[in-house]
C-alpha positions as CSV (number, residue, x, y, z in Angstrom):
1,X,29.9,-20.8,-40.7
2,X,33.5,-21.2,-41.5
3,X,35.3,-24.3,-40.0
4,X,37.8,-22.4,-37.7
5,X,34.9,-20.5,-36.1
6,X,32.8,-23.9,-35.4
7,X,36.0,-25.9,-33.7
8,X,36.9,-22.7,-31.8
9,X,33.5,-21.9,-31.0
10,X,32.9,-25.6,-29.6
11,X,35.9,-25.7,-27.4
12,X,35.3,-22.3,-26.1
13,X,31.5,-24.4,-25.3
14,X,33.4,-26.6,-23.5
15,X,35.5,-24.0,-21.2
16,X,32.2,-22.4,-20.1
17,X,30.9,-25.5,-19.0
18,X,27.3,-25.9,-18.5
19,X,26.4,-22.3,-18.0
20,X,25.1,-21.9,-21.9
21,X,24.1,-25.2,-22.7
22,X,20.8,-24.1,-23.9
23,X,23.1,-21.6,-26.9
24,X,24.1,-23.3,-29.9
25,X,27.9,-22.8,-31.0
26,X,28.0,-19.2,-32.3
27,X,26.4,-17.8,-29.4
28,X,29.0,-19.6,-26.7
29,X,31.5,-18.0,-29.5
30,X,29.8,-14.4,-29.5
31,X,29.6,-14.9,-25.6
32,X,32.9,-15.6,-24.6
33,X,34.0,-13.1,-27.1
34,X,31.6,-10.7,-25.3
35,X,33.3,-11.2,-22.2
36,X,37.2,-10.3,-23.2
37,X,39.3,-11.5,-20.7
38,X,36.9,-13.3,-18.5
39,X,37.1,-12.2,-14.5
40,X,34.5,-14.1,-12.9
41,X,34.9,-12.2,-9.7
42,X,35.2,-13.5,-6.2
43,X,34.3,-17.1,-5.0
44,X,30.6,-17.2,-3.2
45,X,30.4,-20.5,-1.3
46,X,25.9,-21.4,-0.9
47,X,25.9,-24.1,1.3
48,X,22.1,-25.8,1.5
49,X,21.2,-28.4,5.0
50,X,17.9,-30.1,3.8
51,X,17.6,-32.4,6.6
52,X,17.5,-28.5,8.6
53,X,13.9,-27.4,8.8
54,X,13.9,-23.8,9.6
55,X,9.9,-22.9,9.3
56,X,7.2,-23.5,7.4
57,X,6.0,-21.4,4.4
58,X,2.9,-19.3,4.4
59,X,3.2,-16.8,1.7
60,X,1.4,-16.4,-1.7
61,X,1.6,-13.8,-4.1
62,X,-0.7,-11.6,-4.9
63,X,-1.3,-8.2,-7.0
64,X,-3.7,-4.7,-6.9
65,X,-6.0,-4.0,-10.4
66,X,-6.5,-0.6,-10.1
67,X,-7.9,1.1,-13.0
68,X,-6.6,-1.8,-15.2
69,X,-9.7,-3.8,-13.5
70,X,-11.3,-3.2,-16.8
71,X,-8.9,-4.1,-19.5
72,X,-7.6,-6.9,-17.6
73,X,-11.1,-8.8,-17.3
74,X,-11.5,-8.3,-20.7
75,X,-8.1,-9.6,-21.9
76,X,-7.6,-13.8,-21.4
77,X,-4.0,-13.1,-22.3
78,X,-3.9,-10.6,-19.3
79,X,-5.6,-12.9,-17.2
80,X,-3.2,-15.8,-18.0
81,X,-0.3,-13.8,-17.3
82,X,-2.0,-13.7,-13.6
83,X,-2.6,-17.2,-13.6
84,X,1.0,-18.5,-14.7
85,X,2.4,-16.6,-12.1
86,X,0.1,-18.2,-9.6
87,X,-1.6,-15.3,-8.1
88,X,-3.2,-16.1,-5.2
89,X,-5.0,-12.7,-4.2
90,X,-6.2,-9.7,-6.4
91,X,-7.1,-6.4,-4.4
92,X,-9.2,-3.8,-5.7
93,X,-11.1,-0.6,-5.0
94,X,-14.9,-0.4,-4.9
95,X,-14.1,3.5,-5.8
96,X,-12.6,4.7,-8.6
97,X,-11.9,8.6,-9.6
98,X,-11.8,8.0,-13.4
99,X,-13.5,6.1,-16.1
100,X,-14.1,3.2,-15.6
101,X,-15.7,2.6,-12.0
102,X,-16.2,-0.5,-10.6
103,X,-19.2,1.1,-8.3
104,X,-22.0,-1.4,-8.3
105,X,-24.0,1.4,-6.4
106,X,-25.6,3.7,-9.0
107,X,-27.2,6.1,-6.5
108,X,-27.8,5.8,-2.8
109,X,-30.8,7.6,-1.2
110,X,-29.4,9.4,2.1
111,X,-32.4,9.3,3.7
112,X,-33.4,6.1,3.2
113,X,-30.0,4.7,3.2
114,X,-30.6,2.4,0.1
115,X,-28.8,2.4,-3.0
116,X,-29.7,1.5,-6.4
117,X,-27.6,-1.3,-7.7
118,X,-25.9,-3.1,-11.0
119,X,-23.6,-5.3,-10.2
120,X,-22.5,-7.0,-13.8
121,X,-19.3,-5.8,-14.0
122,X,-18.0,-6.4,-9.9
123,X,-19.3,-10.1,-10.4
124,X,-18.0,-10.3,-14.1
125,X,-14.8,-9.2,-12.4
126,X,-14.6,-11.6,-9.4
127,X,-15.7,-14.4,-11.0
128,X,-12.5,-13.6,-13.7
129,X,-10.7,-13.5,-10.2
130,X,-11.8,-17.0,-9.2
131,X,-11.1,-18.3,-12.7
132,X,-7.5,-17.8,-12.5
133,X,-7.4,-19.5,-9.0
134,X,-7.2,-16.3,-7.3
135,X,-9.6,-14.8,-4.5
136,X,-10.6,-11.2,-3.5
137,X,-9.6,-8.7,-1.2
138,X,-11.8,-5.5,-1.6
139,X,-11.1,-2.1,-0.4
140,X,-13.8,0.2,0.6
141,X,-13.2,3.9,0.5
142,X,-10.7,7.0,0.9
143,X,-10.7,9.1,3.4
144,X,-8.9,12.2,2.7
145,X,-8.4,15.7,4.4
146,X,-10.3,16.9,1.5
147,X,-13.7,15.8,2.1
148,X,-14.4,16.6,-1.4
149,X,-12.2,13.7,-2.5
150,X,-13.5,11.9,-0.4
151,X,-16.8,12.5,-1.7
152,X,-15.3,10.9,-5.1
153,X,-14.7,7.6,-3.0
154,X,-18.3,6.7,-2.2
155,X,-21.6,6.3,-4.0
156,X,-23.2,9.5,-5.4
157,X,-25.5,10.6,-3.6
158,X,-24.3,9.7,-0.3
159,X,-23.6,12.8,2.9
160,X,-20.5,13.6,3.9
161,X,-20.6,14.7,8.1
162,X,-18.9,18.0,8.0
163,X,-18.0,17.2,11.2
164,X,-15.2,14.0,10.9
165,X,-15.7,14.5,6.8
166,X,-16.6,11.0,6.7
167,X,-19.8,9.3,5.5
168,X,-22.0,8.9,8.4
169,X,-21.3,5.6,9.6
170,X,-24.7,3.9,9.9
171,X,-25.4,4.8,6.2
172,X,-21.7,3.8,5.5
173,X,-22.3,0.1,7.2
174,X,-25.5,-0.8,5.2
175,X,-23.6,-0.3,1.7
176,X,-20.6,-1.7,2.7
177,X,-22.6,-4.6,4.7
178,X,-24.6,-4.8,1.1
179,X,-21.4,-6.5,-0.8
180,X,-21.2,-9.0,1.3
181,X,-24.8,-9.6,1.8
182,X,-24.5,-10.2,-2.4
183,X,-21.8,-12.2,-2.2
184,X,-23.7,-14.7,0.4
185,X,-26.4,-14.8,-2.0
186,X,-24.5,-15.7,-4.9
187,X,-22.8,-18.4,-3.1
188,X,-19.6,-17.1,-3.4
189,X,-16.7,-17.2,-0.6
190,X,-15.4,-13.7,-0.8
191,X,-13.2,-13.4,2.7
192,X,-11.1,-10.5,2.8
193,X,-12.2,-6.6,3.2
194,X,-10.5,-3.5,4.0
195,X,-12.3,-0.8,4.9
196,X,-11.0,2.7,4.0
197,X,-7.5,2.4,2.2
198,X,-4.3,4.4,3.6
199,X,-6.5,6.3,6.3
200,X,-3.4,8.1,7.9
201,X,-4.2,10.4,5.1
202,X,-6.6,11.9,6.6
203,X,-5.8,11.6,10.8
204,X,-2.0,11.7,10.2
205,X,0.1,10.4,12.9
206,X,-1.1,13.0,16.0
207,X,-4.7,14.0,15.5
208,X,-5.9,11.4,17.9
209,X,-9.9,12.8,17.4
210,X,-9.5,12.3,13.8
211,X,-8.6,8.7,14.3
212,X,-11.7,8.3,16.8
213,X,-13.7,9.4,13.8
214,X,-12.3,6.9,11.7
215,X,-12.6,3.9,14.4
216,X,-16.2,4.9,14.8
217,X,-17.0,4.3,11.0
218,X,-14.8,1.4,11.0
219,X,-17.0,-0.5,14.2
220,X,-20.2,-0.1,12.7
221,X,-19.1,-1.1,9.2
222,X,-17.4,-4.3,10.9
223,X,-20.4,-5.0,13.1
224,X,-22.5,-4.7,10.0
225,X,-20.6,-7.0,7.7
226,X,-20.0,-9.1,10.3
227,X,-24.0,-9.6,10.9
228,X,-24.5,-10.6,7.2
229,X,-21.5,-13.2,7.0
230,X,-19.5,-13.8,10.7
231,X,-16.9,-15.4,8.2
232,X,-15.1,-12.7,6.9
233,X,-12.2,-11.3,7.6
234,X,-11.4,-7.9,8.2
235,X,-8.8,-5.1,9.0
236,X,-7.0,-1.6,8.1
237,X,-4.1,-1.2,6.0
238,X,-3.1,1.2,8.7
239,X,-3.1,-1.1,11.7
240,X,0.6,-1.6,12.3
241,X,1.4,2.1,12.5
242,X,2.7,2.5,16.2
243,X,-0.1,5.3,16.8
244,X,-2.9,3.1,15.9
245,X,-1.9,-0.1,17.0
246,X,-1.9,1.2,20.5
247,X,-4.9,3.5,20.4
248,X,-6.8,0.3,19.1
249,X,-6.2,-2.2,22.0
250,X,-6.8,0.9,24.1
251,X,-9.5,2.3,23.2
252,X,-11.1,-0.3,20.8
253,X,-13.2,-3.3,21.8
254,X,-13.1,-4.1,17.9
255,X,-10.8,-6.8,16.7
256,X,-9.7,-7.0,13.3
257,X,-9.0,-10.4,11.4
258,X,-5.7,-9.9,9.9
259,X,-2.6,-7.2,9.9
260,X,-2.3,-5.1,7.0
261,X,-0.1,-2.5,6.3
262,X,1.8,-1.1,2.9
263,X,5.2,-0.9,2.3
264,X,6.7,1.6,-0.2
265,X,10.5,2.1,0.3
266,X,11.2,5.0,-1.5
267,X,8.4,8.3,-1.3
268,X,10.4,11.0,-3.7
269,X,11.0,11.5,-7.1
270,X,15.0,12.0,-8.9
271,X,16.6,14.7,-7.8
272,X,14.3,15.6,-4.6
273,X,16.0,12.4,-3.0
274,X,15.9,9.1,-4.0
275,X,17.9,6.5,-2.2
276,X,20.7,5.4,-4.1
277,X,20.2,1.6,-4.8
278,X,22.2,0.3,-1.9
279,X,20.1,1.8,0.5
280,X,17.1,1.2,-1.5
281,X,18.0,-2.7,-0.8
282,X,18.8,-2.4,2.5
283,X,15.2,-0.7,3.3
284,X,13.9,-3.9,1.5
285,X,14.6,-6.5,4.1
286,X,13.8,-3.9,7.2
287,X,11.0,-1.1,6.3
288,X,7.3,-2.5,7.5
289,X,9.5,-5.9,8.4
290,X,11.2,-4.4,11.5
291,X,10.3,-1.9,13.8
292,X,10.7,1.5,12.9
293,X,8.1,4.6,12.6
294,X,5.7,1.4,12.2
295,X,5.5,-2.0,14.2
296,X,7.6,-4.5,12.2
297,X,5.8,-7.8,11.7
298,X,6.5,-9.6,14.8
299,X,6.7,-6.7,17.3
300,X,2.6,-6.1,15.6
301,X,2.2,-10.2,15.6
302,X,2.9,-10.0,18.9
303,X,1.5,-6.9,21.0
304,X,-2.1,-8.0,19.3
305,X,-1.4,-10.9,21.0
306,X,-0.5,-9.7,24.2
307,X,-3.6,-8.0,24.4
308,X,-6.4,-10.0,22.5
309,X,-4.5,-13.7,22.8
310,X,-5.3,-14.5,19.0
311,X,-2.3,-14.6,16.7
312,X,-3.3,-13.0,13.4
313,X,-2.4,-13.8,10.0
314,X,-0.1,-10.7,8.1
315,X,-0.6,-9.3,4.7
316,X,0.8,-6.6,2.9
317,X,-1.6,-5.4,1.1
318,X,0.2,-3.3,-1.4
319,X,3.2,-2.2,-1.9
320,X,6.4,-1.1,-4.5
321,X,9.5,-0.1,-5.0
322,X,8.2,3.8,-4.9
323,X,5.4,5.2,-4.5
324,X,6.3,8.7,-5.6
325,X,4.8,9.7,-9.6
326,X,4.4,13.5,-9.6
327,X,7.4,14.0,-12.2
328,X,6.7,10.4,-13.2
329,X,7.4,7.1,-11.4
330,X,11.4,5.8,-10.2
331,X,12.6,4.5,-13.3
332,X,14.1,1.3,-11.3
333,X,10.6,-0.2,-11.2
334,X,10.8,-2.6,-14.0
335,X,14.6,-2.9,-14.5
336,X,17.3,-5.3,-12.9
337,X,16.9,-3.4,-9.7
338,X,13.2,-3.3,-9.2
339,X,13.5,-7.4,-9.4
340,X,16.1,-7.6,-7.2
341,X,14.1,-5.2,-4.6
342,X,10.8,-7.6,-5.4
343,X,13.2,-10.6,-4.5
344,X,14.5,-9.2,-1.2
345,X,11.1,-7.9,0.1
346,X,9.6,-11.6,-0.8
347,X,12.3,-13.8,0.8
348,X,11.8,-11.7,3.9
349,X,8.1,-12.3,3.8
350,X,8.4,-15.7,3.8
351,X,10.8,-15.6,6.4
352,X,8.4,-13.9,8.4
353,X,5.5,-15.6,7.8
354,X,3.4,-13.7,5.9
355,X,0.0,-14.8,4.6
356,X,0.0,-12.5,1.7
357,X,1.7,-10.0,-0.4
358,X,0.6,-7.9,-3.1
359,X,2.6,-5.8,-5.7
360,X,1.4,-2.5,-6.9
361,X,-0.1,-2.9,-10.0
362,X,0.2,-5.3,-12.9
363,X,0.3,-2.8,-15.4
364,X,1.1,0.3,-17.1
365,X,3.2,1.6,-20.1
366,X,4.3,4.4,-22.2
367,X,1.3,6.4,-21.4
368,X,2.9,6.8,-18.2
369,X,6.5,8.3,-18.6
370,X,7.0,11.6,-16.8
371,X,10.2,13.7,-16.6
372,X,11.5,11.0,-14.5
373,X,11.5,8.3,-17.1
374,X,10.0,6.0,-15.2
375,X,6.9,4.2,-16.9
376,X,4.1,3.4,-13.8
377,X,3.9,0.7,-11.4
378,X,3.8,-1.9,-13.4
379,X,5.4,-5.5,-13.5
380,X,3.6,-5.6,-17.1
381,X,4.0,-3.6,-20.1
382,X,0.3,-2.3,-21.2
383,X,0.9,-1.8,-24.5
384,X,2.5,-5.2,-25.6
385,X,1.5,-7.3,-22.8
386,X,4.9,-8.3,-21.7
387,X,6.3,-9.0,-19.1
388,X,9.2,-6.9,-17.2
389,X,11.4,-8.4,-14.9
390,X,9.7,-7.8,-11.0
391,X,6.8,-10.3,-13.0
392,X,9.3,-12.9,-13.7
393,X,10.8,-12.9,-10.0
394,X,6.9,-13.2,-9.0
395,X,6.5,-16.1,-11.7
396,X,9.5,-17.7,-10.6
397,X,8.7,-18.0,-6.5
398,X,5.0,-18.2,-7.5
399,X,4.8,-21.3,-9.6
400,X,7.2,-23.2,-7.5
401,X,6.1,-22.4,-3.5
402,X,3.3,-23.1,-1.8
403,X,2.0,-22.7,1.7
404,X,2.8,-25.7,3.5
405,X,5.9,-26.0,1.8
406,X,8.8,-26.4,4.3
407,X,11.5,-23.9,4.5
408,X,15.4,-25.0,4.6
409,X,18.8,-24.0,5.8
410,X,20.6,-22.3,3.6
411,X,23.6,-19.6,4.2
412,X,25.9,-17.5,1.9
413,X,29.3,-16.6,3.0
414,X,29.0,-13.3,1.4
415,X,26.4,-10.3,2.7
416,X,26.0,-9.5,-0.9
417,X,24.4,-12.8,-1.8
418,X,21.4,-13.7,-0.3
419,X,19.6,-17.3,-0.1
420,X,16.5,-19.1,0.6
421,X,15.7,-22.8,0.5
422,X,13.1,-24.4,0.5
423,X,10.9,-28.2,-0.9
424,X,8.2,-28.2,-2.8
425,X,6.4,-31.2,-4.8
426,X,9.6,-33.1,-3.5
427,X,12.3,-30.5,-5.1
428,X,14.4,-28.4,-3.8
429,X,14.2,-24.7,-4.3
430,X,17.4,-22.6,-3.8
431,X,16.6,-19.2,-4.6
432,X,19.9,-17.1,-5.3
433,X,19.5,-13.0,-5.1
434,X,22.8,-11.0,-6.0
435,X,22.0,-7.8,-4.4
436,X,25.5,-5.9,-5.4
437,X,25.9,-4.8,-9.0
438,X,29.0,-6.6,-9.4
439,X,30.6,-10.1,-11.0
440,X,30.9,-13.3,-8.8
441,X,30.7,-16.9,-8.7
442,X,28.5,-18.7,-6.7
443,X,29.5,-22.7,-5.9
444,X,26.3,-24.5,-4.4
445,X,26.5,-27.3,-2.1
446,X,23.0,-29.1,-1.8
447,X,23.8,-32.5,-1.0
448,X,21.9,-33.2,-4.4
449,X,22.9,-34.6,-7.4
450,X,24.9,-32.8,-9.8
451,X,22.8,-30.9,-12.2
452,X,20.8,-28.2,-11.4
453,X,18.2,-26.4,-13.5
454,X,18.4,-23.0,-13.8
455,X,15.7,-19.8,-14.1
456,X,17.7,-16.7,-14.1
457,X,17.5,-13.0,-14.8
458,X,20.1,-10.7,-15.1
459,X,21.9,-7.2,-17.2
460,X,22.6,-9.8,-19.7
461,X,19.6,-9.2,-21.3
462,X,18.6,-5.4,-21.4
463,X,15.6,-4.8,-19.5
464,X,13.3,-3.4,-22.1
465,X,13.2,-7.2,-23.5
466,X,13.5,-8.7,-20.4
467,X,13.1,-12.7,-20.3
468,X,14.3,-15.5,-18.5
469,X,17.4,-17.4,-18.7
470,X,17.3,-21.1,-18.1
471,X,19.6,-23.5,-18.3
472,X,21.8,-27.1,-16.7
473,X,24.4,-26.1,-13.8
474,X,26.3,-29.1,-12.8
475,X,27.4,-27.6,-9.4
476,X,31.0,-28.3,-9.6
477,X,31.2,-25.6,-11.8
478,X,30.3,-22.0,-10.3
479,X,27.0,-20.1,-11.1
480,X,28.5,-17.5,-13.2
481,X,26.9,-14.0,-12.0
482,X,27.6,-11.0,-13.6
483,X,25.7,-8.5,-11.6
484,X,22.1,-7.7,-10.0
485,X,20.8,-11.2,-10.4
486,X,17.8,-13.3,-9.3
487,X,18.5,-16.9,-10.0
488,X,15.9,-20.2,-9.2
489,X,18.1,-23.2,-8.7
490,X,16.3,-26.9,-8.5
491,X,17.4,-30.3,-8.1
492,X,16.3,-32.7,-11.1
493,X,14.7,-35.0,-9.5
């Protein structure tokens, strides 16, 4: 490298400050060159009170294997991917419309109500779950207006009542009742069952017989489970939907264990009205949070306890930026955006004390573009394995917060920068969330020593190969942000 490029190079190094101290001297030189005439945007002033205990943290991470059960369980680079990011939950479905089916019953007799069973592969694959440090939560069943789909969701050979279109609920019970009868044998501590999965599509929001039906099938399956293993916990993803919230405690003597409900932000596909990106982020902090069409968290938290006196734990039990994939999925999944949504809907879910939260689905890939451009679900690519950048916001929070951990003041002077604080193993945590496309420099006061160490993701590095920038801040310099960002600030201890 010629002389004058080196010596320019290294005092340009020097300008920047710490923000690069991990580049050698060409790349500060290509960087600053990069950046033209450098505007580094307004002043953000973070201010962190660590002697301020504002709650204490019960969140952990978790994600949904849907038809990926398969290739996942048979892939220990897959399964580490789950286990860095310190996965704490992994839902699945005992149904599955396609190849393959993780259906341990083969055949069930109607009139005997017995099935025939093989269960290699569900305890190959939650033992796999328990490997990585994770646990269970199983879904049982569809329910559909189309009873013939819904046919597709239970085990062949099982009737369908032509009257609800549900499985008769005393044959229902003993199969569902049947996992965790297995489960107790095999010594395993398998807590968490739904049973049925997104239900209001079959009794919508007004057919009130339809949802008796439904809370029928639901009591004797409870009752039955229950019987084998008094233990367990639990629920319906639908329970904090205002309709059946308050039909349960009316009409239902039936408790369930924990609040569940999904939270998808977006329902259309481009050009049949997506919400621009602004309001996309805004419905990340409120929708299934607050009260809207659905009881928010603490309205639900709290009318259950009102009526019953128990205060129950909260998950959301799947979830994404969009759940719309007709024309193919939003294309804002796995870019800047899509981890700036993930950041959002997680800092509010430790603010409001969730238990658990699990992102729709690890992976998917090129097999999945449509005429949206967008590429599935997933927070990892299925064809190469890596990671895009929602994964890194869960690694990020998930190897560095645990429950227990206490939660600490922290406020931003600007509504476009959002902050949470919190200890854990003795450090602090500042997680920084730039939720405006647009330059800005963020000074943090922590009451901590200088340096900082920084994990950060941002535009500067183009989505498709998205990875993680770290770094030294000394804090009397700015955090440099040039856009959507999600940065991970901790005090060297």
């Amino acid at each position: 490298m010629p002389r004058w490029i080196v010596l320019c190079s290294s005092i340009l190094l020097v300008l920047c400050g710490s923000q690069i101290v991990e580049s050698g001297p060409f790349q500060a030189y290509v960087y600053l060159l990069s950046q033209g005439s450098i505007d580094y945007g307004p002043k953000v002033d973070v201010k962190v009170n660590i002697s301020q205990v504002i709650g204490i943290n019960n969140l952990s991470l978790g994600l949904q294997l849907d038809w990926e059960w398969k290739s996942w369980l048979d892939s220990p680079a897959r399964r580490d991917l789950a286990k860095n990011a310190n996965l704490k939950i992994i839902r699945f479905f005992d149904f599955r419309s396609t190849t393959p089916r993780l259906m341990p019953c083969t055949q069930w007799d109607e009139a005997l109500q017995v099935g025939t069973w093989n269960w290699i592969s569900v305890d190959s694959f939650v033992q796999a779950i328990f490997d990585i440090g994770a646990e269970p939560l199983i879904c049982f069943g569809w329910p559909m207006v189309n009873s013939t789909k819904t046919q597709n969701t239970i085990p062949p050979g099982m009737a369908i009542d032509t009257t609800t279109q549900l499985p008769y609920p005393d044959s229902y019970a003993k199969y569902c009742a049947e996992w965790v009868k297995h489960f107790k044998q095999r010594g395993w501590t398998v807590r968490f069952y739904e049973i049925f999965n997104e239900p209001f599509g079959y009794f919508d929001s007004t057919n009130l017989t339809k949802l008796a039906y439904l809370m029928n099938v639901w009591n004797v399956c409870a009752t039955a489970m229950r019987t084998e293993n008094p233990t367990i916990l639990i629920s319906s993803d639908c329970i904090t939907s205002k309709t059946v919230l308050n039909y349960w405690l009316a009409n239902n003597p039936e408790n369930v264990d924990f609040l569940s409900f999904h939270k998808y932000d977006c329902w259309a596909t481009e050009g049949t009205g997506y919400f621009d990106d602004t309001e996309l982020l805004l419905r990340a902090e409120r929708v299934g949070f607050e009260t809207t069409w659905t009881f928010g968290v603490d309205d639900a938290r709290q009318i259950w306890f009102n009526s019953r006196h128990v205060v129950l734990p909260v998950i959301c039990s799947e979830s994404n930026l969009n759940s719309a994939y007709q024309d193919g999925t939003d294309p804002r999944i796995q870019k800047t955006v899509g981890a700036i949504w993930t950041a959002l809907v997680l800092r509010e879910a430790i603010l409001k004390g969730l238990s658990y939260y699990i992102y729709y689905n690890f992976y998917s890939g090129c097999i999945d573009v449509g005429k949206s451009g967008g590429i599935g679900f997933g927070m990892i690519d299925f064809d190469t394995d890596r990671p895009w950048y929602p994964y890194y916001v869960y690694q990020m929070i998930g190897k560095n917060l645990a429950p227990g951990d206490e939660i600490v003041e922290s406020t931003s002077d600007s509504n476009d920068v959002r902050t949470l604080a919190w200890i854990h193993d003795r450090t602090l945590n500042l997680l920084v969330i730039s939720k405006v496309d647009n330059r800005k420099q963020v000074y943090v006061s922590a009451g901590t020593r200088d340096d900082m160490r920084v994990t950060k993701i941002d535009n500067n590095i183009p989505w498709e190969k998205a990875s993680l920038q770290t770094y030294l801040l000394n804090t009397t310099e700015p955090l440099i942000i040039s856009g959507y960002a999600v940065a991970l600030l901790q005090a060297i201890q």
